[in-house]
N, C-alpha and C positions, 0 to 999 in steps of 0.2 A: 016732600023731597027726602026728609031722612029714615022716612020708611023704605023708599028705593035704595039709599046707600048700605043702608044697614043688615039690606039682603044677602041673603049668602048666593044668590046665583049671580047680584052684581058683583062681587067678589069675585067670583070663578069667571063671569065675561070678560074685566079688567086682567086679569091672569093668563087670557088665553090671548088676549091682545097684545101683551108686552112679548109672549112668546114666540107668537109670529111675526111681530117687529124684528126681533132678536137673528132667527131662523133666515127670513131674507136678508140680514145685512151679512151673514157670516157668507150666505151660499154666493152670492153677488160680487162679494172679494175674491173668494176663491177661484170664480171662474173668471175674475179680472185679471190673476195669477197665471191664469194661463192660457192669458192670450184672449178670450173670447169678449164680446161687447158685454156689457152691463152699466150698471147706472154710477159705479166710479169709473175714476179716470183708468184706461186703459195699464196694464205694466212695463214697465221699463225695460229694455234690453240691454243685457248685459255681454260680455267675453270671456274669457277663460280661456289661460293656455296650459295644455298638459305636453309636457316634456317627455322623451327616450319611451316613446308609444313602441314594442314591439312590432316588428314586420313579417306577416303569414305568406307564404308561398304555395298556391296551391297548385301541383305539378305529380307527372307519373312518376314516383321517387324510385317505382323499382329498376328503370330503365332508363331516367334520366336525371342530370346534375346540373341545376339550375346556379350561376356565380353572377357577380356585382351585385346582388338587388342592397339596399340600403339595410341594417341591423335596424335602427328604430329612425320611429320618424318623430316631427313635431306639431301638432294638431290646436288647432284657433279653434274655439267652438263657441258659437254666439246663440244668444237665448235668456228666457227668465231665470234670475238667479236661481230659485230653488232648485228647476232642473241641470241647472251648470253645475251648482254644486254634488247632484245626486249623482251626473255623470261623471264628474272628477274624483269623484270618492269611490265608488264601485267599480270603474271598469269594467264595464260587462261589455263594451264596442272591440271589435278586433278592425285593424288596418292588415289588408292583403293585397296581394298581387296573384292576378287570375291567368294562368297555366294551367288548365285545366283539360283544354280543349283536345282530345286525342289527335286531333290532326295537325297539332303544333307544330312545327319546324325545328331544323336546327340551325340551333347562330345564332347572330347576336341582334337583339328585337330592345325597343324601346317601348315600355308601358305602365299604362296609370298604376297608381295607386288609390284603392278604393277603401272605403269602411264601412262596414256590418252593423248590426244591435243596435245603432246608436237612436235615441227618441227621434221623432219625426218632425219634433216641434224645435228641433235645435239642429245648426247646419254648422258643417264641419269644411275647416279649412288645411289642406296638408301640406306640411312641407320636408321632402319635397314629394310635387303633385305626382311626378313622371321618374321611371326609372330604368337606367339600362342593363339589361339582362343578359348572360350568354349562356342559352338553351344547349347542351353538349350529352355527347353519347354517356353513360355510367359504363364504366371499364373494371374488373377487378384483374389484378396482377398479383404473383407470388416473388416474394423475395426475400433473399436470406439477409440474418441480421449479423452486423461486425459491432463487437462488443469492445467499448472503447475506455480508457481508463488513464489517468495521469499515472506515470512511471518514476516521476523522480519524490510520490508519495512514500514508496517503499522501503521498506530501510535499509541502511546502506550495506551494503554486503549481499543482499538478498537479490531473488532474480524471478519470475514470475513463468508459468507456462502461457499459453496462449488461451485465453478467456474461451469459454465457450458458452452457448445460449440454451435454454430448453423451453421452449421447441426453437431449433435452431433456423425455419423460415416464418413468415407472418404472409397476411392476404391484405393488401392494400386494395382499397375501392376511392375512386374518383372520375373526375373527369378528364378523358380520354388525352388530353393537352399537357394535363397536370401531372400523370402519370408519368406522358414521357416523359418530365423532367426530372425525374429521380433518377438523382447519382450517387446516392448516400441512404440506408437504412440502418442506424445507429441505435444500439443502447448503451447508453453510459452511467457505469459503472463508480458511484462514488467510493471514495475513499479517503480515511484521515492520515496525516502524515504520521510518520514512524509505522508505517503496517508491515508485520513481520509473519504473519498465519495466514492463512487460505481464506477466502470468504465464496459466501454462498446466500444472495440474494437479489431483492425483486430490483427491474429497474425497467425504465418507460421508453419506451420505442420510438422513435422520430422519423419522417421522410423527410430527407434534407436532396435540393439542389446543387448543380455544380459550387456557388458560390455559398455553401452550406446554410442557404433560408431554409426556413422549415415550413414546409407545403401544407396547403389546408386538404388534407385526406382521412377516409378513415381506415384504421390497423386493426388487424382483427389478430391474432391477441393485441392492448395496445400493451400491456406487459407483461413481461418475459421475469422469469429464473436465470441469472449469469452467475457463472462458478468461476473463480478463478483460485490454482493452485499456486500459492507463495512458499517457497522452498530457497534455503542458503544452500553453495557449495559445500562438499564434506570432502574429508578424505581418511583413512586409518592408518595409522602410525605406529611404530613399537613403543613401547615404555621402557624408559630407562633411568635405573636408580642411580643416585650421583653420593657417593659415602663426602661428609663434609664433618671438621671435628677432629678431634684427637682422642683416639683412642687409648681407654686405658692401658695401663701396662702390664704386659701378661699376656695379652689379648691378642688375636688376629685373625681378621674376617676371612672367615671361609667362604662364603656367598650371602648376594644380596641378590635376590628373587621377587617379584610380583605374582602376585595370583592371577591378574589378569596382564595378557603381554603388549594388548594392542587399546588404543580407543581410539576413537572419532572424534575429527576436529572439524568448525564449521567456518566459515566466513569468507571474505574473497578467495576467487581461484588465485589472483596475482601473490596474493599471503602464502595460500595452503602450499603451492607451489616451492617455497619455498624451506618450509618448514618435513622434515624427513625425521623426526622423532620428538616425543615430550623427555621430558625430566623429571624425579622422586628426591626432590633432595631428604638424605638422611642424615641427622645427625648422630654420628657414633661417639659421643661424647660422655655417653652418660651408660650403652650398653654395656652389663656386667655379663652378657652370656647370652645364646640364642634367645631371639623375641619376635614377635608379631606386631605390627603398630599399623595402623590406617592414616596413610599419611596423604596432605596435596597434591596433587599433578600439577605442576609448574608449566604455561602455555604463554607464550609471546603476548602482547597485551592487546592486537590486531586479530586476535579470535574469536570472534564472537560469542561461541559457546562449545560445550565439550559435552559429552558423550554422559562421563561420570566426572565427578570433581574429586575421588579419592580416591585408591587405591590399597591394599594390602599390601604391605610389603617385611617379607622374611627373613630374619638376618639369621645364618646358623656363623658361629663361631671357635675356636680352637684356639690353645695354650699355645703362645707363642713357645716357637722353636730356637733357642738359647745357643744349640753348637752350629748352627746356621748364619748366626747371627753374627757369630765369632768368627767364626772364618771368615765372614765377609770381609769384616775389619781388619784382620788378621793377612788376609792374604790377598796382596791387591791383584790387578789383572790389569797389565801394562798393557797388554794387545786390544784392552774393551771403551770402548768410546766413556762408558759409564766413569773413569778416571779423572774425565777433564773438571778443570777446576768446577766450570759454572753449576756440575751434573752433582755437587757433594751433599747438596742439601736435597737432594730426591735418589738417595738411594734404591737400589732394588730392592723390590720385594714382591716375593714370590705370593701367584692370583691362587693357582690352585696349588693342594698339600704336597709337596712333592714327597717322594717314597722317602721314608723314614730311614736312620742307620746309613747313608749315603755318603762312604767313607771311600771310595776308589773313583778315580777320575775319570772313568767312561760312566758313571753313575751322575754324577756331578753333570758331565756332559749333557744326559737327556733327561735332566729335569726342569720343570717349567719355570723360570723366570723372565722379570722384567726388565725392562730399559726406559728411561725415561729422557728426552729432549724438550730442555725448557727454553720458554721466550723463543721461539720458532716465530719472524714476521710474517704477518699475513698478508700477503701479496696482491692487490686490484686486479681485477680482471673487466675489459668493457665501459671502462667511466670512459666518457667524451670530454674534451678538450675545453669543454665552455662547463665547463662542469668539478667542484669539487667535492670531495668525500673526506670524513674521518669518522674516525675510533671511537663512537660512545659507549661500547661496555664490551671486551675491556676496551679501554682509552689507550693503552700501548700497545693497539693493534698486533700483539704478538702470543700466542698461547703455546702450553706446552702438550707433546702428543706423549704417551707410552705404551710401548711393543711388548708383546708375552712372547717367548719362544725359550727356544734350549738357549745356554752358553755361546754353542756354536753359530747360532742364527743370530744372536744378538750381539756379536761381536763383529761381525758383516756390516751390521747396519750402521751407516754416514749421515752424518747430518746436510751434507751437499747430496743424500740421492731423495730429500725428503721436504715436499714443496705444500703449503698452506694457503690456501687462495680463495677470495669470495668473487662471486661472476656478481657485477652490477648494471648491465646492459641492458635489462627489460626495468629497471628501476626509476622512477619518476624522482623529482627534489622532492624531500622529506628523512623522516626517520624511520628506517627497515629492519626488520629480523630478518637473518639474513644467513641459511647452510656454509658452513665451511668447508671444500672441497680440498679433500686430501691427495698429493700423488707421494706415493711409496712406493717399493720394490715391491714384485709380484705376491701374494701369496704368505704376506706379513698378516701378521694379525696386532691390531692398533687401536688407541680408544684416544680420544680427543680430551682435553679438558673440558671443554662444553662446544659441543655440536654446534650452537649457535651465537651469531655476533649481533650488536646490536650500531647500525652506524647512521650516518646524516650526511646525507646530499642537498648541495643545496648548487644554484646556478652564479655564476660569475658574473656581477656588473658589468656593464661596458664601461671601457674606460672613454671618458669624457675628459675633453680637452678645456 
């Protein structure tokens, strides 16, 4: 006996024994695994639900627009676990709905839903099984786009052109129903608040119905380039120097000049409308003799912005004139308004050099001086009844005006022919800069102490009992 165990081909017959054992237990499960008889107990049957399975349409797309069928569906699939799990994992089954058929109809049809790929040894349950369809013409239509945009984004003063698109129509394609319900082909146009500059960018196309839904179609471009040009009103005004200060002694302004005469002002029409010149104030307080200085432009604080913000402004001047001076003092002029009490602390003085050596009284006669009337009230024009107004700058609602002319013109001139009034009729309640309109006698020539007033409207409570 232990010559036979001890053999090496009993060795090798025990070895090929074990390995055929081995080889039918492994192959005898596997096909118990799937489903087939063998000498173990059959496999277990399992389920498996795969969720949001997309939904394939198969249909003549170039000539027709298939609507309702379901986006995804929900699928039960029963079988031996291995293959449930190979088929939830990979997804290689598609769920369809078959339109296929060239002699389809149109309208509206009810039909299965079916699935493809999927192993043969596992059965699929759908839900849902059945779907209703509406089989419809493909229609494309052209339509221009209105480019839309919130307006109270933009900043205040500012005013906008009318938006426009590039390319300014699009090709909508859909079904034939769908189409005719657009009432509305929009792009909209975003924007951040405070937007004061032009913009120039992309924005996404919508077809929207009467009651502004937005339709399931497609837009060929679906987006557009919209430009829209943002611009403030302007308007151009003169510049005018305002000499402020005491000048030294000695001294007397010949002229005060700007290099440039006009600039541009921007912000509401109802402002700019009001405003008919800026301002240089200069201080002559400190000039020894003609100078050059780059000074502010003074603008109401309701302007948004200006053109340039300084100016050049030239002062030439001359040695005050001494026997001029004297005889002012010297020789009153009973027949000249300039006498009256209130008129003594704004003597005349003469704008431009009058002719030198001017010693006979037809000389005197036609040389250039001034007149001055101070504290002149400024009269309302246009306030309504439910409505008050006053004085914020100046506060005594009354300024002074003064005339250049000869002797004899300025001796003419009454303070009863010469009226100061601001119109406040187009003015809303608030605080206004506001032209002062002057009436004078034909053909004077007149400078205002400042162009403009600065006042406050506001509305009258009701009186309550």
């Amino acid at each position: 006996m232990d010559k036979y165990t001890n053999s090496v081909w009993f060795s090798r017959l025990v070895a090929l024994a074990i390995a055929a054992l081995l080889f039918t237990s492994v192959n005898f499960e596997s096909k118990n695994e799937n489903g087939s008889l063998g000498f173990n107990t059959p496999g277990k049957v399992s389920q498996e639900v795969i969720e949001d399975v997309p939904v394939e349409i198969d249909y003549d797309q170039e000539n027709l627009v298939v609507t309702g069928a379901p986006e995804t569906v929900r699928i039960t699939l029963e079988g031996v676990k291995s293959l449930l799990l190979s088929a939830k994992t990979q997804r290689d089954f598609q769920v369809y709905i078959d339109l296929s058929d060239p002699e389809i109809t149109l309208g509206e049809k009810k039909v299965p839903l079916k699935i493809r790929n999927l192993n043969e040894k596992l059965t699929a349950t759908l839900s849902p099984a059945y779907a209703t369809v509406m089989v419809q013409e493909k229609v494309t239509k052209e339509f221009s786009v209105d480019v839309d945009y919130n307006r109270s984004l933009l900043e205040e003063g500012y005013t906008a052109e009318n938006p426009t698109s590039n390319p300014q129509t699009v090709k909508i394609t859909g079904a034939k129903d769908v189409i005719d319900q657009i009432s509305f082909v929009k792009a909209t146009l975003g924007l951040t608040k405070g937007m004061d500059e032009s913009v120039n960018r992309e924005a996404t196309v919508k077809a929207l119905d009467r009651d502004l839904n937005k339709l399931n179609v497609t837009i060929e471009p679906a987006v557009v380039n919209v430009s829209l040009k943002v611009n403030i009103p302007s308007k151009t005004v003169p510049i005018r120097p305002i000499q402020s200060g005491k000048l030294k002694s000695g001294l007397e302004i010949k002229s005060l000049t700007t290099d440039d005469k006009e600039v541009t002002i921007y912000g509401k029409e109802s402002v700019l409308e009001n405003i008919n010149e800026v301002t240089v104030p200069v201080n002559v307080s400190n000039i020894t003799g003609d100078a050059v200085y780059e000074l502010p432009i003074s603008v109401p604080d309701d302007v948004k912005k200006v053109s340039k913000d300084t100016v050049k402004v030239n002062i030439k001047t001359k040695k005050a004139d001494s026997d001029s001076e004297t005889d002012s003092e010297t020789e009153p002029d009973t027949d000249s308004e300039t006498t009256k009490p209130d008129d003594t602390n704004n003597a005349d003085k003469p704008v431009d050099n009058p002719t030198e050596d001017t010693n006979t009284d037809e000389d005197e006669e036609v040389s250039i001086q001034t007149k001055k009337f101070s504290n002149l009230k400024i009269q309302t024009v246009g306030l309504d009844n439910d409505r008050s107004m006053k004085f914020v700058n100046p506060s005594i609602g009354s300024m002074g005006i003064t005339f250049k002319g000869t002797r004899a013109e300025l001796n003419k001139l009454k303070e009863a022919n010469i009226q100061l009034s601001v119109n406040v009729s187009q003015l809303e309640a608030g605080t206004h800069d506001v032209a002062v309109q002057v009436k004078a006698p034909d053909k004077t020539n007149w400078e205002l102490d400042s162009r403009m007033v600065t006042i406050s409207i506001t509305d009258n409570e009701e009186e309550t009992s």
